[in-house]
N, CA, C and O atoms as CSV, one atom per row, in Angstrom:
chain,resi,resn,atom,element,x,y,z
A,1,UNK,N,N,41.569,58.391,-14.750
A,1,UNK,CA,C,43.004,58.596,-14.811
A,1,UNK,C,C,43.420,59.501,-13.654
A,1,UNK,O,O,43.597,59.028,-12.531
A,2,UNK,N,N,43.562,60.679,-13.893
A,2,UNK,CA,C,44.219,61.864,-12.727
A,2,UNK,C,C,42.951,62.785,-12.734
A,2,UNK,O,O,41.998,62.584,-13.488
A,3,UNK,N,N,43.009,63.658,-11.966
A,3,UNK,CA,C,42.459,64.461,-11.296
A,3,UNK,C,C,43.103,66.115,-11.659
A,3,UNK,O,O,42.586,67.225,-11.531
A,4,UNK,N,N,44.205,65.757,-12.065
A,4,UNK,CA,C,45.639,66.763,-12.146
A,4,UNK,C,C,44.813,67.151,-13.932
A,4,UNK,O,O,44.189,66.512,-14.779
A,5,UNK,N,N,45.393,68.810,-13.715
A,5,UNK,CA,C,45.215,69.335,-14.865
A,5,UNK,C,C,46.322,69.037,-15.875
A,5,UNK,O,O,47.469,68.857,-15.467
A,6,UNK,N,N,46.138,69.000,-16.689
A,6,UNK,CA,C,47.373,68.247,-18.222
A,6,UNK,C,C,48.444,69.191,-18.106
A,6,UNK,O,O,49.614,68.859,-18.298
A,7,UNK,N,N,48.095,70.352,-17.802
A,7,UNK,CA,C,49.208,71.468,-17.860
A,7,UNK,C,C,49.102,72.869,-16.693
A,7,UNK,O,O,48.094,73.531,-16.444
A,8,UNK,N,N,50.172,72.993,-16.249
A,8,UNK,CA,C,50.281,73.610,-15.645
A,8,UNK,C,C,51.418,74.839,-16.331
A,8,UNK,O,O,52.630,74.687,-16.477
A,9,UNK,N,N,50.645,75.984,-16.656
A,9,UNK,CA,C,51.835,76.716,-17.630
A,9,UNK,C,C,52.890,77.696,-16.813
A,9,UNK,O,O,53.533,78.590,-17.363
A,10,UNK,N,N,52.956,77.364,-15.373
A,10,UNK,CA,C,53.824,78.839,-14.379
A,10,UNK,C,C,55.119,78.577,-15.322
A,10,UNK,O,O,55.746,79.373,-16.022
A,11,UNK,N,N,55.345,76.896,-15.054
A,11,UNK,CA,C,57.085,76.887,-15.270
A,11,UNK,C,C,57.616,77.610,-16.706
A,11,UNK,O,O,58.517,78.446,-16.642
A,12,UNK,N,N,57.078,77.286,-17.855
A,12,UNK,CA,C,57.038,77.675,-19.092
A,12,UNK,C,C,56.851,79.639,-19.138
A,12,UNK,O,O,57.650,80.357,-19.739
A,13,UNK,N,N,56.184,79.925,-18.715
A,13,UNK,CA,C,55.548,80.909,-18.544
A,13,UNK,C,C,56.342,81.934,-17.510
A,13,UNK,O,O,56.527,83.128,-17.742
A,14,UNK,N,N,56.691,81.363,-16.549
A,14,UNK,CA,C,58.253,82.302,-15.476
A,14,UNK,C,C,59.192,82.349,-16.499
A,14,UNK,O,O,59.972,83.300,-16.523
A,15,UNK,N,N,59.242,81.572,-17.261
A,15,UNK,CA,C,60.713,81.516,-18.275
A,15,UNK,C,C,60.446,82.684,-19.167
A,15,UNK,O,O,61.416,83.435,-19.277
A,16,UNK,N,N,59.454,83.003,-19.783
A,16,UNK,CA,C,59.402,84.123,-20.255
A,16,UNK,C,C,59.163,85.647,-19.930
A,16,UNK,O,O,59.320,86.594,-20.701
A,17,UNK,N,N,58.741,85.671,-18.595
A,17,UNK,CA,C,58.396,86.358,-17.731
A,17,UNK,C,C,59.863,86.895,-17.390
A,17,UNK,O,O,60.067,88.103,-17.266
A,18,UNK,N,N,60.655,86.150,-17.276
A,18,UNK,CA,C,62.334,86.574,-16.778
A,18,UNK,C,C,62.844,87.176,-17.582
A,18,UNK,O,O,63.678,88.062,-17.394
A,19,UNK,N,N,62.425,86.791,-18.611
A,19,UNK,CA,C,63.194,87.302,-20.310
A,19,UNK,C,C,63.880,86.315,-21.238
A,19,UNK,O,O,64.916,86.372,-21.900
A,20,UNK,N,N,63.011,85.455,-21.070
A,20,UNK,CA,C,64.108,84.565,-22.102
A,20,UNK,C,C,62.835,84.436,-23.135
A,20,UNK,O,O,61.633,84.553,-22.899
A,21,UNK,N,N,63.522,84.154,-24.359
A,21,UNK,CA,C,62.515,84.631,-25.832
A,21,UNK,C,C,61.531,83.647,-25.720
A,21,UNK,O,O,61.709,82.679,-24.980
A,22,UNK,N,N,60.310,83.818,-26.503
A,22,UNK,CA,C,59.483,82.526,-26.905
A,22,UNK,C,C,59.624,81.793,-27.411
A,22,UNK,O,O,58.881,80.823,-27.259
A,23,UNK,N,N,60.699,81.764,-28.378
A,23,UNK,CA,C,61.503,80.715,-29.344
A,23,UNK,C,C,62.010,79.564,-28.228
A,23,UNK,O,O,61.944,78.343,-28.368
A,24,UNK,N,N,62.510,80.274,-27.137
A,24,UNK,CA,C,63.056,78.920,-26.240
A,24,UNK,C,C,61.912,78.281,-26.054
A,24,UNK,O,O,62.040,77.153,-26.530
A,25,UNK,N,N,60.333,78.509,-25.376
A,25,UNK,CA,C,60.293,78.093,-25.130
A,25,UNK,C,C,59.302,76.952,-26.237
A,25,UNK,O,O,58.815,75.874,-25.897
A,26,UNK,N,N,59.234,77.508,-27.394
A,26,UNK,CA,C,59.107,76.870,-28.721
A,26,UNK,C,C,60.199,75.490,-28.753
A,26,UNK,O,O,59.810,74.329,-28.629
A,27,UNK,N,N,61.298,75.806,-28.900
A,27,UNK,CA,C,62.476,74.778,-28.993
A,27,UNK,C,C,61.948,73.204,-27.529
A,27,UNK,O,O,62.052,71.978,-27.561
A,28,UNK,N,N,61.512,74.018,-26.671
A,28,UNK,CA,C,61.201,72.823,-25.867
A,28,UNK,C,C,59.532,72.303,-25.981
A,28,UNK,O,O,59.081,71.366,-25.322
A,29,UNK,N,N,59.107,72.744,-26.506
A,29,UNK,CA,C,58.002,72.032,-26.337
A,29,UNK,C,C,58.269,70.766,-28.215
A,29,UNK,O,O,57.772,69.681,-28.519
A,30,UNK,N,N,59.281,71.723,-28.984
A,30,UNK,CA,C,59.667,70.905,-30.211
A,30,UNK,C,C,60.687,69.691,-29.609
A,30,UNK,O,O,60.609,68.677,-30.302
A,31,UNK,N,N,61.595,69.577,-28.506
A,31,UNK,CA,C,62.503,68.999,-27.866
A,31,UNK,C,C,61.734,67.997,-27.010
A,31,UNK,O,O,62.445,67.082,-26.595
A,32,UNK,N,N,60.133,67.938,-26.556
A,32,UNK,CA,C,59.288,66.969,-25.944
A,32,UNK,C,C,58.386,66.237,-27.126
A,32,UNK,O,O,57.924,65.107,-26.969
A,33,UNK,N,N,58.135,67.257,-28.689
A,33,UNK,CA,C,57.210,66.589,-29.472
A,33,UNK,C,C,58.711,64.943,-30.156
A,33,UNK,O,O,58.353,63.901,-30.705
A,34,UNK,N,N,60.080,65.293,-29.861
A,34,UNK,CA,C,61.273,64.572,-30.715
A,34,UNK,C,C,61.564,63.566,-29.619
A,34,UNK,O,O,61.755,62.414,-30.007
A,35,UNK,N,N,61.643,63.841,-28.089
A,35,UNK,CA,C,62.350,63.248,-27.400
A,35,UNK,C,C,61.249,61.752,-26.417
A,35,UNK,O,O,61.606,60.836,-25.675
A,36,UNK,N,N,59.802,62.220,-26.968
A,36,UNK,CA,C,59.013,61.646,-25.958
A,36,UNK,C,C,58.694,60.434,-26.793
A,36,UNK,O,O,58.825,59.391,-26.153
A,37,UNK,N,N,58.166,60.220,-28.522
A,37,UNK,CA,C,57.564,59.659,-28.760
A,37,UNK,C,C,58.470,58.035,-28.780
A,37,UNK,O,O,57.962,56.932,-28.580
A,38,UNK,N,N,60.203,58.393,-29.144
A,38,UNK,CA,C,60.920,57.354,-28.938
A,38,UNK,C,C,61.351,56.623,-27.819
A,38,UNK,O,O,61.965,55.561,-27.923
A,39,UNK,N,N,60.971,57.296,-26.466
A,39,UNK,CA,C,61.175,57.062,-24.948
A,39,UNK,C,C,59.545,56.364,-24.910
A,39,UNK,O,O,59.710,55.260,-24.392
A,40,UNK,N,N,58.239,56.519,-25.197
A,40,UNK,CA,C,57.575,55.527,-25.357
A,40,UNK,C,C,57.755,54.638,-25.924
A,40,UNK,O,O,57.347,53.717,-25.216
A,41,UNK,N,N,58.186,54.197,-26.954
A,41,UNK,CA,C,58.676,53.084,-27.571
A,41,UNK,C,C,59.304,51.879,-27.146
A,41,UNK,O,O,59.053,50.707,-27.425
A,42,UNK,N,N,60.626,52.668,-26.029
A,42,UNK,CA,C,61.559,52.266,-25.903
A,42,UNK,C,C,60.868,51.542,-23.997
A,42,UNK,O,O,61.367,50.712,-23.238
A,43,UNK,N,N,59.732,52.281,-23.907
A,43,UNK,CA,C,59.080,51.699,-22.359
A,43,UNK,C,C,58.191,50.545,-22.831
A,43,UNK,O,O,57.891,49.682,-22.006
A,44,UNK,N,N,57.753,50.459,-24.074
A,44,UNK,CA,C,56.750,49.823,-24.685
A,44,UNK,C,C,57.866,48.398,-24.573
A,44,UNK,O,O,57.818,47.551,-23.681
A,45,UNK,N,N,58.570,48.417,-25.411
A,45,UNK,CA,C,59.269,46.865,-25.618
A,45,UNK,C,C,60.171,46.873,-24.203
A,45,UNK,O,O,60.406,45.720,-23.842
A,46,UNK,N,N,60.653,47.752,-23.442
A,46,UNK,CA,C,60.972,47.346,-21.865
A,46,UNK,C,C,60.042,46.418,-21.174
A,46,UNK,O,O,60.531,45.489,-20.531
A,47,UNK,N,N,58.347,46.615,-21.256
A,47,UNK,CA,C,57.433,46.523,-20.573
A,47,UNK,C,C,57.040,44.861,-21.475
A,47,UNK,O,O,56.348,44.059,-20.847
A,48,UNK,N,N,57.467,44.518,-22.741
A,48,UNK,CA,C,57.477,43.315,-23.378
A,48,UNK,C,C,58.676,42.440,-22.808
A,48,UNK,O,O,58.405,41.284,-22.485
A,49,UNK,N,N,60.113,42.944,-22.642
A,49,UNK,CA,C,60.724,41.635,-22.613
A,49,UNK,C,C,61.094,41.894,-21.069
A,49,UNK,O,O,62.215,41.553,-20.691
A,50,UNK,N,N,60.117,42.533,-20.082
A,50,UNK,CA,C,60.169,42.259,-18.726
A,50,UNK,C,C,61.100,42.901,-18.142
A,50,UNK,O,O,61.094,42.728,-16.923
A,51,UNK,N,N,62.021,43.679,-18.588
A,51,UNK,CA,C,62.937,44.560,-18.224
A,51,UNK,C,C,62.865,46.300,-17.427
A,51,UNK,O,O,63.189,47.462,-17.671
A,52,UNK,N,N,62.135,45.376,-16.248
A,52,UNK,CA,C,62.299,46.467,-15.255
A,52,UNK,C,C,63.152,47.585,-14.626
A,52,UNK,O,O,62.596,48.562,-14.126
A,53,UNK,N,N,64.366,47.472,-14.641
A,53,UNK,CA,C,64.943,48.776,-14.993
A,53,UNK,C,C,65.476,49.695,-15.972
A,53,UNK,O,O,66.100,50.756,-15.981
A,54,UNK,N,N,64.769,48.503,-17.157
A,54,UNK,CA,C,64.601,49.822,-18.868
A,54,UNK,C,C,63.524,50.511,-18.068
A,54,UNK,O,O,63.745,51.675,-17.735
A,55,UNK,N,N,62.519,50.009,-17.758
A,55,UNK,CA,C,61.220,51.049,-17.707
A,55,UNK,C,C,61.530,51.926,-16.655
A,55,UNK,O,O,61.308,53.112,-16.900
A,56,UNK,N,N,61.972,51.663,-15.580
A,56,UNK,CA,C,62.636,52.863,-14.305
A,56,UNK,C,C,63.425,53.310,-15.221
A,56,UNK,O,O,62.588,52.820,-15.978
A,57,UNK,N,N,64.254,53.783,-15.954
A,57,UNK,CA,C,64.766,54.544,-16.399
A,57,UNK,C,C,64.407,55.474,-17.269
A,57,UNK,O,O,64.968,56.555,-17.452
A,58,UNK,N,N,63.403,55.023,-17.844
A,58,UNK,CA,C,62.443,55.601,-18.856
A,58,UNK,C,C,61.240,56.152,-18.027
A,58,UNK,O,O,60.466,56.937,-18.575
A,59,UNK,N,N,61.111,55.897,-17.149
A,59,UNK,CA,C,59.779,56.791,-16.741
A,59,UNK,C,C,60.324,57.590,-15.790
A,59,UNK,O,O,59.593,58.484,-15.364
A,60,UNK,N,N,61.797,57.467,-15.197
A,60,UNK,CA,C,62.593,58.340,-14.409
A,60,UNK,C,C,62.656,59.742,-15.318
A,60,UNK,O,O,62.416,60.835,-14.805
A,61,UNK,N,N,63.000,59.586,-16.697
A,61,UNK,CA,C,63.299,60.834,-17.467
A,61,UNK,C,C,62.557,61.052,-17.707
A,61,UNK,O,O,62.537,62.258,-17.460
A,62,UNK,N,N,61.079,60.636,-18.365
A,62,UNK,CA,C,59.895,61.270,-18.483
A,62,UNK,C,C,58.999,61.852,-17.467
A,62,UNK,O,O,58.295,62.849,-17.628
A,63,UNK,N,N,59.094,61.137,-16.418
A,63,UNK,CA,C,58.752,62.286,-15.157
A,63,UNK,C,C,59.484,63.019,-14.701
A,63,UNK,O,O,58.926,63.462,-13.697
A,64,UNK,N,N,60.615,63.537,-14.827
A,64,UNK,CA,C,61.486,64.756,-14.645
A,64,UNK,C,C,61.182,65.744,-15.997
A,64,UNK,O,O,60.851,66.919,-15.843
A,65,UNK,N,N,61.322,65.181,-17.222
A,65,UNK,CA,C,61.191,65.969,-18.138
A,65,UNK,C,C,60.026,66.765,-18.091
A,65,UNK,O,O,60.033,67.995,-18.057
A,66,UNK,N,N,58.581,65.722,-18.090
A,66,UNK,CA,C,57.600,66.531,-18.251
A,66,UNK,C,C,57.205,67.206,-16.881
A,66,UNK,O,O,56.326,68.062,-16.985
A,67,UNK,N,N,57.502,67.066,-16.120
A,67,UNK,CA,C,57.134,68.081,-14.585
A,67,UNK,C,C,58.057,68.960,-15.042
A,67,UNK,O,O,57.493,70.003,-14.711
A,68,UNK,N,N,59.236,69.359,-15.649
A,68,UNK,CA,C,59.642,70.758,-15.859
A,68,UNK,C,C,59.389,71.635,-16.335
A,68,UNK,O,O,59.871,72.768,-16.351
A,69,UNK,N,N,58.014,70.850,-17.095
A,69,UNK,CA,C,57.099,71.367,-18.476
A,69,UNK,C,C,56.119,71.963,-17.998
A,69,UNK,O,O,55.575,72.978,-18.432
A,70,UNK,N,N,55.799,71.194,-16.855
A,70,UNK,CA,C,54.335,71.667,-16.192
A,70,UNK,C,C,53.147,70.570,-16.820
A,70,UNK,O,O,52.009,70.328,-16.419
A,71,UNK,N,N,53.898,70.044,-17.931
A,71,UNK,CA,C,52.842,68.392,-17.910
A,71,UNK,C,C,52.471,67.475,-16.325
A,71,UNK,O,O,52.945,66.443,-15.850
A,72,UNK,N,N,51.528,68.324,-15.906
A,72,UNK,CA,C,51.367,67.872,-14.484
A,72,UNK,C,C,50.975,66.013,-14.605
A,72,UNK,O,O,51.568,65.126,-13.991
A,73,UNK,N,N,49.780,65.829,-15.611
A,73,UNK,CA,C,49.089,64.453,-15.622
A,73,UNK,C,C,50.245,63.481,-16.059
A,73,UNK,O,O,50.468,62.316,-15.732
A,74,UNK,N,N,50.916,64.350,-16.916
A,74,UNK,CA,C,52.085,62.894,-17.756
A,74,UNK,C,C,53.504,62.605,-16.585
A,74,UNK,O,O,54.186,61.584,-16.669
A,75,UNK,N,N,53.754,63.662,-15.566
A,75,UNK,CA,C,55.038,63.620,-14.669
A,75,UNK,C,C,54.141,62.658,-13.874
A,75,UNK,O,O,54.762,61.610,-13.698
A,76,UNK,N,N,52.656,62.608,-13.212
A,76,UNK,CA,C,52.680,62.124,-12.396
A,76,UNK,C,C,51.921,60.362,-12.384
A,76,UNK,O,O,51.704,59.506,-11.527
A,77,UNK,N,N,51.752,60.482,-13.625
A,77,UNK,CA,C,51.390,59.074,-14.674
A,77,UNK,C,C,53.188,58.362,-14.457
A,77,UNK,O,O,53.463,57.340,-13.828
A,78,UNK,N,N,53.775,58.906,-14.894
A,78,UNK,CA,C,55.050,58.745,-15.075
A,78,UNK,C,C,56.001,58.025,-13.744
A,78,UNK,O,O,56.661,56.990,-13.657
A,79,UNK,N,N,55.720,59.032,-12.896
A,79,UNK,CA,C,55.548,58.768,-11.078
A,79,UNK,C,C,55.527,57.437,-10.667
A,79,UNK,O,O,56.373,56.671,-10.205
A,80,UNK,N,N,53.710,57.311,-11.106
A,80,UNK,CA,C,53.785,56.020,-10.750
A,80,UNK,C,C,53.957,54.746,-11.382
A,80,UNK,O,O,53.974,53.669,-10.787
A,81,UNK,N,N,54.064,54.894,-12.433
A,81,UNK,CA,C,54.684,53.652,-12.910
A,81,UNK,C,C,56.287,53.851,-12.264
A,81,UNK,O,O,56.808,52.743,-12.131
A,82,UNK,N,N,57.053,54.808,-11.900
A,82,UNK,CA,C,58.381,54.248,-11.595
A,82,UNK,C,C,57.827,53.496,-10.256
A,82,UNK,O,O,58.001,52.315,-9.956
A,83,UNK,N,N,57.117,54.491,-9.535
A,83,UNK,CA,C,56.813,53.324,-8.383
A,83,UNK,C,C,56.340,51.819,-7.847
A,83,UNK,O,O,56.420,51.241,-6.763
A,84,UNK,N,N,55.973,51.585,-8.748
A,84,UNK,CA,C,55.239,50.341,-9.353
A,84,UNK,C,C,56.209,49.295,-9.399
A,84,UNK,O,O,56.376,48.160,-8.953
A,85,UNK,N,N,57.031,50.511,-10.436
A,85,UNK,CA,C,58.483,48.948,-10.804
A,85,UNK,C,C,59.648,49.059,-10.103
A,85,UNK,O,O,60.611,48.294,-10.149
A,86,UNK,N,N,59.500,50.148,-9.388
A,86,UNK,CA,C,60.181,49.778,-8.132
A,86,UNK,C,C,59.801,48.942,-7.125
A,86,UNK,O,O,60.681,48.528,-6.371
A,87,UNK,N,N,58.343,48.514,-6.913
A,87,UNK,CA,C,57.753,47.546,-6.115
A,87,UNK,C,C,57.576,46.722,-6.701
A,87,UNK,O,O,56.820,45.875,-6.226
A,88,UNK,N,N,58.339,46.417,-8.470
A,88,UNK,CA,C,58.779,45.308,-9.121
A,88,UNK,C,C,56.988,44.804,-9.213
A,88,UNK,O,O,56.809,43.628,-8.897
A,89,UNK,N,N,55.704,45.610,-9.615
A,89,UNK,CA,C,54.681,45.483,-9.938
A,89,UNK,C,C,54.665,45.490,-11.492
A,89,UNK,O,O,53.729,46.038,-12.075
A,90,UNK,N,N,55.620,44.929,-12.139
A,90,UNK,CA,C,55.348,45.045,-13.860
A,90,UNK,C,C,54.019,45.034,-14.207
A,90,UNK,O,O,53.625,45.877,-15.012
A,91,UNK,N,N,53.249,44.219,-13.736
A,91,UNK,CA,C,52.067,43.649,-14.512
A,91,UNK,C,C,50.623,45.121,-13.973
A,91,UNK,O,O,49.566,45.177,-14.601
A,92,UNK,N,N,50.882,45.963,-12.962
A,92,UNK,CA,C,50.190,46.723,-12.212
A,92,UNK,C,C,50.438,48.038,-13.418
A,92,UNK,O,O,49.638,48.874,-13.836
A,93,UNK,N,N,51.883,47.805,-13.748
A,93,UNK,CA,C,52.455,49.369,-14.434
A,93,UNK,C,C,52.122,49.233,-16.214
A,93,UNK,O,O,52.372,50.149,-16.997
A,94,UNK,N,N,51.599,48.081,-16.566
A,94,UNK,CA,C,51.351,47.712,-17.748
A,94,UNK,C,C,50.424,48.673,-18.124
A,94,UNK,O,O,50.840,49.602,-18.816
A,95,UNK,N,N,48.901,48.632,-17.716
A,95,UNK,CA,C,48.075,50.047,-18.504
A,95,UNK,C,C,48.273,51.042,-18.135
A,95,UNK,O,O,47.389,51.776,-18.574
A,96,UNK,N,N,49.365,51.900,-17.181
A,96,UNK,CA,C,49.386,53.102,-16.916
A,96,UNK,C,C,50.514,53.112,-18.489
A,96,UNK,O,O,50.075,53.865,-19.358
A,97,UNK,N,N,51.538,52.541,-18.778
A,97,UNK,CA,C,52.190,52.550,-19.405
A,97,UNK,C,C,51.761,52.680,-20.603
A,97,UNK,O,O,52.371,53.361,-21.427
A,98,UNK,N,N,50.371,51.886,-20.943
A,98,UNK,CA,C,49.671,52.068,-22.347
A,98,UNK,C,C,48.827,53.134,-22.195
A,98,UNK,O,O,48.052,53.209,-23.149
A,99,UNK,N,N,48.688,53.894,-21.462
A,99,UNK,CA,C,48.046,55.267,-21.366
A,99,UNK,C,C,48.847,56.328,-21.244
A,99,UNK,O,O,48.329,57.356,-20.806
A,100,UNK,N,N,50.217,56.339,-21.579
A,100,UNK,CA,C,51.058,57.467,-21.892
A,100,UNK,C,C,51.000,58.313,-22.933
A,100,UNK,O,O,51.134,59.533,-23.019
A,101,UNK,N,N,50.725,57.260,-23.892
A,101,UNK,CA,C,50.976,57.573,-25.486
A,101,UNK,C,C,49.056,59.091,-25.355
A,101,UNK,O,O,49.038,60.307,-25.540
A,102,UNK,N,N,48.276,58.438,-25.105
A,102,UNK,CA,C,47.177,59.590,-24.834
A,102,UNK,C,C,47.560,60.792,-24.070
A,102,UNK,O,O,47.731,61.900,-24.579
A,103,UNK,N,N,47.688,60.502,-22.788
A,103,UNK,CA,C,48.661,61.612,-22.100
A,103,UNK,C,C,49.631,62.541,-22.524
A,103,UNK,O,O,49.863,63.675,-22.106
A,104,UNK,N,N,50.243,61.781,-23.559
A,104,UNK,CA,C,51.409,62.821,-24.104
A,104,UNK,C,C,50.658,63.190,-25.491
A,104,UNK,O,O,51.384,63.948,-26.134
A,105,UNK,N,N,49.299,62.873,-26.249
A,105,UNK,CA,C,48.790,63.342,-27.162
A,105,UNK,C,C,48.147,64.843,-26.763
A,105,UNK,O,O,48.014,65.941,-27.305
A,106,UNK,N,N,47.786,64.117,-25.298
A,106,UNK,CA,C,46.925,65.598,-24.744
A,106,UNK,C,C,47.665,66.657,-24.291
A,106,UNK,O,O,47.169,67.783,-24.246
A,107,UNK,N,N,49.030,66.389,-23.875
A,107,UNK,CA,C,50.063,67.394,-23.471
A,107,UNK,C,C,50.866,68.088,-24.380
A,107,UNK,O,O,51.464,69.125,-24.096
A,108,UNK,N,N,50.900,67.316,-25.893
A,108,UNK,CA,C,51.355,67.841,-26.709
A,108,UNK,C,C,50.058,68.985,-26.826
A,108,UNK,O,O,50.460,70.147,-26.759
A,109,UNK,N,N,48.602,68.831,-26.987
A,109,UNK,CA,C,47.613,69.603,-27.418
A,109,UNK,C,C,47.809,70.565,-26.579
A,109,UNK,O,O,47.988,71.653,-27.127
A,110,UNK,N,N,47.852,70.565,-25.040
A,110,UNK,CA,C,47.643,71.740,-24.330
A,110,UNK,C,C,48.749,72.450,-24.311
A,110,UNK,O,O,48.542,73.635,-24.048
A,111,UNK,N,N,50.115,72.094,-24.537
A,111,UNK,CA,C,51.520,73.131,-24.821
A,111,UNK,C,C,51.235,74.049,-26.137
A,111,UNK,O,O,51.461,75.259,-26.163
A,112,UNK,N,N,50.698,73.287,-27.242
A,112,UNK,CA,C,50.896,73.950,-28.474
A,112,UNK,C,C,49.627,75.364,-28.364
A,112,UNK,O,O,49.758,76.484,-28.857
A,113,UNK,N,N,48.596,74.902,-27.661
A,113,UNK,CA,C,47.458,75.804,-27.649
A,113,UNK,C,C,48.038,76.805,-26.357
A,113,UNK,O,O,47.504,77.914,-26.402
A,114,UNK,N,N,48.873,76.668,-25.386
A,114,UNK,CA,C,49.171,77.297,-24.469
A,114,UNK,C,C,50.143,78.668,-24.950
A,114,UNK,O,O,50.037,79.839,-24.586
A,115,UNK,N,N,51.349,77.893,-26.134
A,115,UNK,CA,C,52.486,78.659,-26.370
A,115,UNK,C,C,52.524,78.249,-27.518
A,115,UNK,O,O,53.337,77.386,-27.848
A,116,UNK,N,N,51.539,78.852,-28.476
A,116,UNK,CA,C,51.342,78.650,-30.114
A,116,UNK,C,C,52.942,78.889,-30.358
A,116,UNK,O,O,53.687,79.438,-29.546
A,117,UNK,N,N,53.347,78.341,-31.706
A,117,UNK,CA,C,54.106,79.103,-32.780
A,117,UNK,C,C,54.012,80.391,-32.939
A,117,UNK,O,O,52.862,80.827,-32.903
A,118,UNK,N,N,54.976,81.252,-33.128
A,118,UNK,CA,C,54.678,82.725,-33.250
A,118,UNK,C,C,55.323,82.931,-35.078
A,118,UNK,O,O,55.275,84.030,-35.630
């Protein structure tokens, strides 16, 4: 897969460093466990009825979202499938696409172990 570590904690981690509570940054890692699993879904049946700019749109927000996270492997998984279907490679972006759902299992693991619940 990548080479890239699953998480990169500066961005998360400056945020609290500045002063903003841990609860925020609780609320977002709860705001990626609500917002990600239905944006796979929604790339899953894009990637069925051939609808290449559902999936650019969907992997546009999931690689912005999770690079703000510091989900380094899932922004740049994410990456390239937009690139892909921007080179209108559907059939190339198909198993990166079925390897999200792991990616975001493992990014959920390394946020929660990074910035437990308090």
């Amino acid at each position: 897969m990548s080479d890239l570590p699953v998480l990169d904690s500066a961005p998360l981690q400056e945020l609290i460093d500045m002063g903003a509570e841990a609860s925020l940054v609780q609320e977002l890692v709860l705001l990626f466990q609500e917002d990600v699993p239905p944006r796979l879904v929604r790339l899953a049946a894009s990637l069925a009825s051939g609808d290449g700019p559902g999936i650019l749109v969907e992997a546009h927000q999931l690689k912005g979202a999770t690079g703000n996270l510091g989900l380094m492997r899932f922004s740049e998984l994410a990456g390239r499938i937009e690139t892909l279907v921007r080179q209108q490679q559907l059939q190339a972006a198909e198993p990166l696409i079925q390897a999200l759902q792991g990616v975001y299992d493992e990014g959920l693991a390394a946020l929660t172990q990074a910035f437990p619940a308090s």
